[in-house]
C-alpha positions in Angstrom: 0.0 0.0 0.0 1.3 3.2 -1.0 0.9 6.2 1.3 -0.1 9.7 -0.1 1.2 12.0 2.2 -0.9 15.5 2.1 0.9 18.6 0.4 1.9 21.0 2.3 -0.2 24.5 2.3 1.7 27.5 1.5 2.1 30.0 4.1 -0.3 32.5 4.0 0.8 36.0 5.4 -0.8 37.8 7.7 -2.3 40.9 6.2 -0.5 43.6 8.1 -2.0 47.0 7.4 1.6 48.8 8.2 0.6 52.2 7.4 -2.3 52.0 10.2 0.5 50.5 12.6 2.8 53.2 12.3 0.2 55.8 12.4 -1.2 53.8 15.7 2.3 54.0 17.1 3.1 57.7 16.3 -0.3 58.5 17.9 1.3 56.5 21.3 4.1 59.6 21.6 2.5 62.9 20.9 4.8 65.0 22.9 8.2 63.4 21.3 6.4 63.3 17.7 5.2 66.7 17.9 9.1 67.4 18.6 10.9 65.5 16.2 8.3 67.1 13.4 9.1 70.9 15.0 12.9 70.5 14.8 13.5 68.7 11.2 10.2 71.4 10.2 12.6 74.0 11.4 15.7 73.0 9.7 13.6 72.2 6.3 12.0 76.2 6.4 15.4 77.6 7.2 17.3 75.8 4.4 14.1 76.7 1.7 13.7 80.1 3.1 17.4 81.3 2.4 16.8 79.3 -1.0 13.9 81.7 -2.0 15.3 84.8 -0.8 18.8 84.3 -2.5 17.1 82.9 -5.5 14.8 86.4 -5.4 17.8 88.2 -4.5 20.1 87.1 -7.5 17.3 87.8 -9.9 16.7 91.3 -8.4 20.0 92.1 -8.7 20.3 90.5 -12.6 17.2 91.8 -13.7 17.6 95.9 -12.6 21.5 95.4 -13.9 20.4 93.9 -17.5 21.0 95.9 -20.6 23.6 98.4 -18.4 26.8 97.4 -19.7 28.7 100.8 -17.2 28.0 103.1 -14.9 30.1 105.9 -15.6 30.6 108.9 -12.4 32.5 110.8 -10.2 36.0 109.0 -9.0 35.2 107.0 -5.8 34.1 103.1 -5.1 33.0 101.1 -8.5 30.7 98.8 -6.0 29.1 102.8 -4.7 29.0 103.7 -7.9 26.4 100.5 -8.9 24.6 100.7 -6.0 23.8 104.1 -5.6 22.9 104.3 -10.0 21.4 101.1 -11.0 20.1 99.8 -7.1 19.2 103.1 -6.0 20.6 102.1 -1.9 23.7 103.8 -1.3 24.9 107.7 -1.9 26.9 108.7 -5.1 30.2 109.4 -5.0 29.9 112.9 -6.2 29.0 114.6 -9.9 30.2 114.6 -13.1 30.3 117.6 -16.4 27.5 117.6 -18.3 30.7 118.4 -21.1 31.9 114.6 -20.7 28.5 113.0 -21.2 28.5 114.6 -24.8 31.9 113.4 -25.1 30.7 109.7 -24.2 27.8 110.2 -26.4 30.0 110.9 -29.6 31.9 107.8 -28.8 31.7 105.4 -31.7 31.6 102.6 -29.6 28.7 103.7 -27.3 25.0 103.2 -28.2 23.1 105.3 -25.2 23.9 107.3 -22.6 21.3 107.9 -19.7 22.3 110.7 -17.3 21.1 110.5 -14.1 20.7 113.4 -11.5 20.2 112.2 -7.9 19.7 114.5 -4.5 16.7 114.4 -3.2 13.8 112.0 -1.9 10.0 111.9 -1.0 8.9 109.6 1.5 12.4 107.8 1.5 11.9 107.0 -2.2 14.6 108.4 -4.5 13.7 111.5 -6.8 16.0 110.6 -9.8 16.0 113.3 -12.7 16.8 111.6 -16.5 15.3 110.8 -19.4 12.6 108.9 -20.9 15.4 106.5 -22.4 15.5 105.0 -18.4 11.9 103.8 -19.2 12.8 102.4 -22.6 15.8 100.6 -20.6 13.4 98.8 -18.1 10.4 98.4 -20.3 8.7 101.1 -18.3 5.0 101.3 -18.7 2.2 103.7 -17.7 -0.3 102.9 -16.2 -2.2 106.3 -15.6 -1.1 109.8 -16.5 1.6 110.9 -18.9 5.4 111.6 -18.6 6.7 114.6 -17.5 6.4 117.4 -20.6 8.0 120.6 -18.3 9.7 121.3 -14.8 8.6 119.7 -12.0 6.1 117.2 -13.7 6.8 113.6 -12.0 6.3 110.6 -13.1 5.5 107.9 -9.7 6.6 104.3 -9.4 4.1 101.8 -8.4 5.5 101.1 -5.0 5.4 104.8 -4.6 2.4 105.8 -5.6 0.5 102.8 -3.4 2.8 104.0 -0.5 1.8 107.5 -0.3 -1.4 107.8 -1.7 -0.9 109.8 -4.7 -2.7 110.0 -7.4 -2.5 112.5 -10.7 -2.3 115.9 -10.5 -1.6 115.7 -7.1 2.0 117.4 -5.6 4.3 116.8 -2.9 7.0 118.5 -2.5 10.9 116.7 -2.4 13.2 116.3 0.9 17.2 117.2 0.2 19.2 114.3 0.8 18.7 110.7 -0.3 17.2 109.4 2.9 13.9 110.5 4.7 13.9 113.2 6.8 15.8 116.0 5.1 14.5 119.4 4.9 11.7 119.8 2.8 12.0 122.2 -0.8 8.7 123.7 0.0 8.4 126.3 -2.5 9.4 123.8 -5.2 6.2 122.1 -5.2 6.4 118.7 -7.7 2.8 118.0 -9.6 2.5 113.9 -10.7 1.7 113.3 -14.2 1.9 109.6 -14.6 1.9 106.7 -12.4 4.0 103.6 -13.8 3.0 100.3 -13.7 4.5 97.6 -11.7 7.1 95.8 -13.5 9.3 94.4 -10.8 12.4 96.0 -11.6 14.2 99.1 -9.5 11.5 101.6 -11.4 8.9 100.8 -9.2 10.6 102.3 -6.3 11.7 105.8 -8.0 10.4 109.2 -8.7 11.6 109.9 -12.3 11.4 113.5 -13.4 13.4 115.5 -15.9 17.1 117.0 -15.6 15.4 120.4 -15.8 13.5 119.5 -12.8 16.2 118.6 -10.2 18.3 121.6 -11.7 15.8 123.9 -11.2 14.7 123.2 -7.8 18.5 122.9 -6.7 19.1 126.4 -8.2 16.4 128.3 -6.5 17.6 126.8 -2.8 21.5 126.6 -3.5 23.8 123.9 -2.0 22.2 121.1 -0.1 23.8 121.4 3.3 21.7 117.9 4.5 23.1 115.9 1.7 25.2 112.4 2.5 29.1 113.0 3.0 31.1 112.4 -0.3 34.7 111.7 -1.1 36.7 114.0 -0.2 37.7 116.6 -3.6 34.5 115.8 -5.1 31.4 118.5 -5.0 28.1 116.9 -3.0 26.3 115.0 -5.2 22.3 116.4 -4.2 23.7 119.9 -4.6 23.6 119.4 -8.6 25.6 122.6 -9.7 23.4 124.9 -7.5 25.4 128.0 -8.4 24.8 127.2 -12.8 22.4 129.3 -14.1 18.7 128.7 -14.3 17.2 125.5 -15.8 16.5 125.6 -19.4 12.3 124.9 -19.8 10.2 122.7 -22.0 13.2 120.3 -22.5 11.1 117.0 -21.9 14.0 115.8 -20.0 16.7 116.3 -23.0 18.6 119.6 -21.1 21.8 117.7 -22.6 22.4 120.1 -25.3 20.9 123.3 -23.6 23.6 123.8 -20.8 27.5 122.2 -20.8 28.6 123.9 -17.6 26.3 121.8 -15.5 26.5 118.7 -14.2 24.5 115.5 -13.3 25.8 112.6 -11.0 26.1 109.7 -13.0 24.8 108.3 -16.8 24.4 104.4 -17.4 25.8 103.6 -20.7 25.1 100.9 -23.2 27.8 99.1 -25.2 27.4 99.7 -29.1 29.4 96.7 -30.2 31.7 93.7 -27.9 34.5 96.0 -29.1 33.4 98.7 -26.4 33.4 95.9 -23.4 37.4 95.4 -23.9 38.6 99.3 -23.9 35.8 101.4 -23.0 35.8 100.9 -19.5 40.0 101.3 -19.5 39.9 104.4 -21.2 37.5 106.4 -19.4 39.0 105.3 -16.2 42.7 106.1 -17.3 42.4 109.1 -19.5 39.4 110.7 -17.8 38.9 112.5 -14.3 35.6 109.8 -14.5 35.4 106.5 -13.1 34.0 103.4 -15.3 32.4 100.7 -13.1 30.3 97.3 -14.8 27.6 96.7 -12.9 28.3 93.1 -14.1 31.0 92.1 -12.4 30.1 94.2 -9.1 27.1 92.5 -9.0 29.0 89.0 -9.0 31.2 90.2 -5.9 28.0 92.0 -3.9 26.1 88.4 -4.6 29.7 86.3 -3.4 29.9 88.8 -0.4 26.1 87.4 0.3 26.6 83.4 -0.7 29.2 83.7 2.4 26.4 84.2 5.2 23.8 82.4 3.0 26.1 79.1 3.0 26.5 79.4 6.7 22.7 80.1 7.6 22.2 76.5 5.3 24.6 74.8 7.5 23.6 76.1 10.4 19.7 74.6 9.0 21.3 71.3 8.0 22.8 71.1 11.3 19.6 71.2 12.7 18.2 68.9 10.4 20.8 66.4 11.3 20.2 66.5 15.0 16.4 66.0 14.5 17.2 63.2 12.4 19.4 62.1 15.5 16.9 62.9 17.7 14.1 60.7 15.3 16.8 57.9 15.5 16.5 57.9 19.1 12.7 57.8 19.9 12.6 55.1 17.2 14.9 52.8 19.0 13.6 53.8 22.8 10.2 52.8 20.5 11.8 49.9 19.2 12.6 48.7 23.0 9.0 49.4 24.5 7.5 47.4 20.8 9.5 44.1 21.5 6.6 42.0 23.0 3.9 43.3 20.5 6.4 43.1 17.4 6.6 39.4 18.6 2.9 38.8 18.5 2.5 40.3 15.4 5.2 37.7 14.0 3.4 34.5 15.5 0.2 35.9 13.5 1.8 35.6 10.4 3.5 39.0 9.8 6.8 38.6 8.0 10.4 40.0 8.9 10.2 42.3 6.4 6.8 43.6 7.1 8.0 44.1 11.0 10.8 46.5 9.9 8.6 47.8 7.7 6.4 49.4 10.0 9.5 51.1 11.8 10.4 52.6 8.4 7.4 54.0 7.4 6.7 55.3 11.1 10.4 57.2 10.5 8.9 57.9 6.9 5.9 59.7 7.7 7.4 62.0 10.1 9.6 63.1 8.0 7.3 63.8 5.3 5.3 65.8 7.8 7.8 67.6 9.2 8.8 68.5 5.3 5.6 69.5 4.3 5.2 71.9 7.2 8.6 73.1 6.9 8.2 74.0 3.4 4.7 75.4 3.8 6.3 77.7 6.7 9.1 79.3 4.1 6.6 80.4 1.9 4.5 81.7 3.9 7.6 83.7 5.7 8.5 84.8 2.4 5.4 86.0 1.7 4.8 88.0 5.2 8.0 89.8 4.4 7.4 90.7 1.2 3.3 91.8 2.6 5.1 93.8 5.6 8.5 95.2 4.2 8.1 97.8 1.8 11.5 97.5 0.1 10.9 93.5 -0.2 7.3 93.6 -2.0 8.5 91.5 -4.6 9.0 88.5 -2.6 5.0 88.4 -1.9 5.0 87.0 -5.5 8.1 84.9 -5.3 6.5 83.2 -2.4 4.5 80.9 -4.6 6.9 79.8 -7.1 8.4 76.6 -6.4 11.8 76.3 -7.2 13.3 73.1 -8.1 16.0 72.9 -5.1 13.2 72.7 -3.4 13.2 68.9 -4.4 16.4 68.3 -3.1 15.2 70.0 0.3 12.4 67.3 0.6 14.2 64.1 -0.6 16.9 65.0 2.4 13.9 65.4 4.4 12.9 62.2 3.9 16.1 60.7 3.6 16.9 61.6 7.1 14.0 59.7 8.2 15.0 56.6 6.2 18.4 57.0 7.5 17.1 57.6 11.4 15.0 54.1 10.8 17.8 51.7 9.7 19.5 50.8 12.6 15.9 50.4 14.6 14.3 48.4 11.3 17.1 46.0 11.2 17.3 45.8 15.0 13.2 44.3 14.2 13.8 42.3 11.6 16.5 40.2 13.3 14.0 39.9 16.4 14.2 36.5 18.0 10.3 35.6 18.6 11.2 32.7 20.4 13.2 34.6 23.4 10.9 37.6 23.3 7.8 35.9 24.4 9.4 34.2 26.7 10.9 37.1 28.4 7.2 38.2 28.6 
């Protein structure tokens, strides 16, 4: 007689729901999830939020510098030079002949000049005499209003008019000096013709006017004794030639060719061919009492002068990342410890090794995950409180919602700190000896 024996039955596995388990077992430890999430959410916003703001930075910075190949002034700091004429934030070093703009003008290897005459402000926003070519430069718009046709017609960015309130034909007289507070010009009463709109670049934070304009009003008062100090030999830059004759009228804003003994404080100047970029700047700096500075290359050196406390706010954030990945890696294996005896019961249901680590990892997992989530949600919506709330930083309101795709690498180190913190405590479960647990009790 030949005996069948019976087939064996495969092993069925027990259906572990492990994403209910870990969610059961993060539930257990409020007070240490809740601080593992707060630390690695902290150290995810502080490494986005410098990513934003430089990222908004260096685009500032590119896009109010594009299509100015030099800013030519008064001898003094190139870096002053670019800051104070294409940024607008720092005092000029002093003024230049209205003589030597012609004699850039006839250059054949420059395209456009655009003087500048700076001195005064309203409201802390910079009164800046010119041309309509500035517009032109920036892509300036209107978006009510005209430009200015005779003296003391002004033309308001968008910042400042939705700062102060102004609308056309209203006027407002300017402050001497280039920061808030000066004395006011109070019989030199400015009317607004034009209101620009917003295009994100340095015009919406100006008060453009003609050359006539700034001349005139700087005549009829004389030297500005509240004007920021200047290197020493030059004249002060808000005084403008306050001792030249009276301004010329009905110019539009092209007094160039009216008046050679004045002067203005700096002109930006576009490049007519590559030629220019190798000996213009050499030239005017050697053989002229002028100084040449690319707004370029001091742009590169303000933004490395930045990357060097930007790098080491980041490491101080991934710093803090790494200790709340230390600190996930803890509770995990304190968990692990407390687990033992139900981890074992699981087993002798049916649960597999793989599915006990499991639950460990995606425990570690959806912390981090959280804690990313959150973290990310609180750098945009930092970024977008400063730019609400800080005037000179509206910008950033919009930059706020644009997701920028280091951001990626932000979240997979997220979660690859909590797949990290889990290893150790997931292997530690998947090597557990059933046997000896249960009977330890």
């Amino acid at each position: 007689m030949r005996w069948h024996q019976p087939r064996s039955r495969p092993r069925r596995e027990h259906a572990l729901n492990i994403p209910r388990l870990a969610l059961a077992y993060v539930r257990r430890r409020p007070l240490s999830t809740a601080l593992v999430i707060l630390l690695l959410a902290l150290g995810v916003a502080v490494v986005t939020l410098t990513l934003l703001l430089a990222q908004e930075l260096e685009t500032r910075l590119h896009r109010d510098a594009a299509g100015i190949d030099l800013v030519v002034g008064a001898k003094g700091s190139p870096l002053q030079l670019v800051l104070a004429g294409v940024y607008h934030v720092d005092v000029p070093p002093g003024n230049i002949q209205l003589a030597a703009l012609g004699e850039l003008r006839a250059n054949p290897l420059v395209a456009n000049v655009i003087p500048l005459a700076l001195g005064d402000s309203f409201n802390g926003f910079r009164i800046v005499g010119t041309e309509p070519s500035l517009l032109a430069l920036y892509a300036g718009t209107l978006a009510q209003g005209a430009l200015w046709a005779q003296p003391l017609d002004a033309v308001l960015g968008s910042d400042v008019a939705r700062a102060v309130g102004l609308g056309v034909g209203a006027t407002f007289a300017g402050s001497h000096g280039l920061a808030a507070g000066g004395g006011e010009h109070g019989d030199s009463r400015y009317r607004v013709t034009g209101i620009l709109a917003a295009s994100g670049t340095v015009l919406d934070r100006l008060v453009l006017t003609s050359l006539d304009s700034v001349w005139a009003v700087h005549d009829h008062h004389g030297p500005d004794t509240n004007a920021a100090p200047v290197a020493a030999g030059t004249k002060p830059a808000p005084a403008l030639a306050a001792d030249a004759a009276a301004a010329p009228h009905g110019s539009g804003g092209h007094a160039l060719d009216h008046d050679d003994a004045r002067e203005v404080t700096m002109a930006l100047v576009q490049f007519r061919s590559p030629l220019a970029a190798v000996s213009l700047a050499r030239s005017i700096n050697k053989d002229t009492a002028m100084v040449a500075a690319s707004p370029a290359l001091e742009t590169a050196r303000l933004l490395t002068v930045f990357a060097a406390g930007i790098d080491l706010i980041r490491a101080f954030a991934v710093v803090l990342m790494g200790a709340s990945a230390l600190m996930l890696f803890v509770a995990l294996a304190q968990a692990l410890e407390d687990r033992r005896y139900d981890l074992a019961i699981i087993r002798t249901l049916g649960a597999t090794r793989w599915q006990v680590a499991g639950v460990l990892l995606v425990e570690s997992v959806l912390l981090a995950a959280v804690a990313a989530v959150l973290g990310l949600a609180l750098a945009h919506g930092t970024t977008w409180a400063i730019g609400r709330w800080v005037p000179d930083a509206a910008p950033l309101a919009a930059a706020a919602w644009r997701w920028l795709p280091a951001e990626w690498g932000v979240l997979a180190l997220a979660l690859g700190a909590g797949i990290l913190s889990a290893g150790w405590p997931a292997w530690r479960a998947y090597r557990l000896d059933v046997a000896a647990t249960l009977a330890e009790g």
